[in-house]
C-alpha positions in Angstrom: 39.7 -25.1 -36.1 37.7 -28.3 -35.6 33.9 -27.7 -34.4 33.3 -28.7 -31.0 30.9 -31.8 -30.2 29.1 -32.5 -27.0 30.8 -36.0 -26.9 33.9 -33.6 -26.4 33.2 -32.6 -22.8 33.1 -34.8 -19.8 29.6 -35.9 -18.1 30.6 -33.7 -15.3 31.0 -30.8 -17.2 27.9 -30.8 -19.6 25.9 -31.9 -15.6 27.7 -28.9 -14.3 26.3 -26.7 -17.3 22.7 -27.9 -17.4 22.5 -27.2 -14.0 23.2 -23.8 -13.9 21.4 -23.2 -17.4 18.7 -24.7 -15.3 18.9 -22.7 -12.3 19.2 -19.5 -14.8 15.8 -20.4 -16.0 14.5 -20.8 -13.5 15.8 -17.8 -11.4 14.9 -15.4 -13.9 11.2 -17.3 -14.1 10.7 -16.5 -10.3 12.2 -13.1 -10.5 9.6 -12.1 -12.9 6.7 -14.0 -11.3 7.5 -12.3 -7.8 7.8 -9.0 -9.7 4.5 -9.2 -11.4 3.1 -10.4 -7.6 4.7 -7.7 -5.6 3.3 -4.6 -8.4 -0.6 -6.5 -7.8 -0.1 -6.6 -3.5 1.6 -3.2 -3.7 -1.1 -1.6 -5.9 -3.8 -3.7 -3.6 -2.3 -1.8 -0.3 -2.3 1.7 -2.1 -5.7 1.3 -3.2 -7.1 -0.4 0.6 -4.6 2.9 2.2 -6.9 5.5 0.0 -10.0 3.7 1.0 -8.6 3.5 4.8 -8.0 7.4 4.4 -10.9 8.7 3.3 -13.4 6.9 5.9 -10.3 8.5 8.6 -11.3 11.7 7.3 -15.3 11.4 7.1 -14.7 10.1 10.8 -12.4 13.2 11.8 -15.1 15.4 9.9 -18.4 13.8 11.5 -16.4 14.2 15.0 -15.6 17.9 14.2 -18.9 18.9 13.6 -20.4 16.9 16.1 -17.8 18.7 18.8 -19.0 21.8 17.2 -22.5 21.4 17.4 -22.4 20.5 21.4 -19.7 24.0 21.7 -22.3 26.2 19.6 -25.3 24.7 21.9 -23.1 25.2 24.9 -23.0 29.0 24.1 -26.1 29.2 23.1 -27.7 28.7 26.6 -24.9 30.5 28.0 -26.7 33.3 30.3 -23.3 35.9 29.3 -23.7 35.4 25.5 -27.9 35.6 25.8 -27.8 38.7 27.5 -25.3 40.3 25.6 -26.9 39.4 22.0 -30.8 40.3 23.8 -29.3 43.9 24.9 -29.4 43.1 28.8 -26.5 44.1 31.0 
């Protein structure tokens, strides 16, 4: 078996395979580099969704007890709840 030469294969052919050795490269180049890009914007969103999160839940809290406070004062002057607590019927 005689060693095969580049001079052996037509210009078309050696085009042909440069190309797609080419477009190999450099398909596998911009798989990585939008890899790499999507774990940094996916990490980025988790992180802003936690921060998001929590200030929901400080809100949620600072409206519960705020709604609390106005239902305790409400029954506080309520003229039932005094009277039953000071002993009047």
């Amino acid at each position: 078996m005689r060693a095969s030469k580049v001079a052996d294969y037509s210009g078309r052919t050696l085009l042909i395979l440069f190309m797609v050795i080419t477009f190999s490269i450099t398909a596998i180049a911009v798989l990585l580099v939008v890899d790499h890009e999507a774990e940094k914007t996916i990490a980025k969103l988790q992180s802003n969704s936690a921060k998001t999160e929590i200030q929901a839940a400080k809100n949620f809290m600072d409206q519960f007890f705020i709604a609390t406070d106005m239902h305790i004062s409400h029954l506080v002057e309520e003229p039932a709840i005094i009277a039953a607590v000071s002993g009047d019927e």
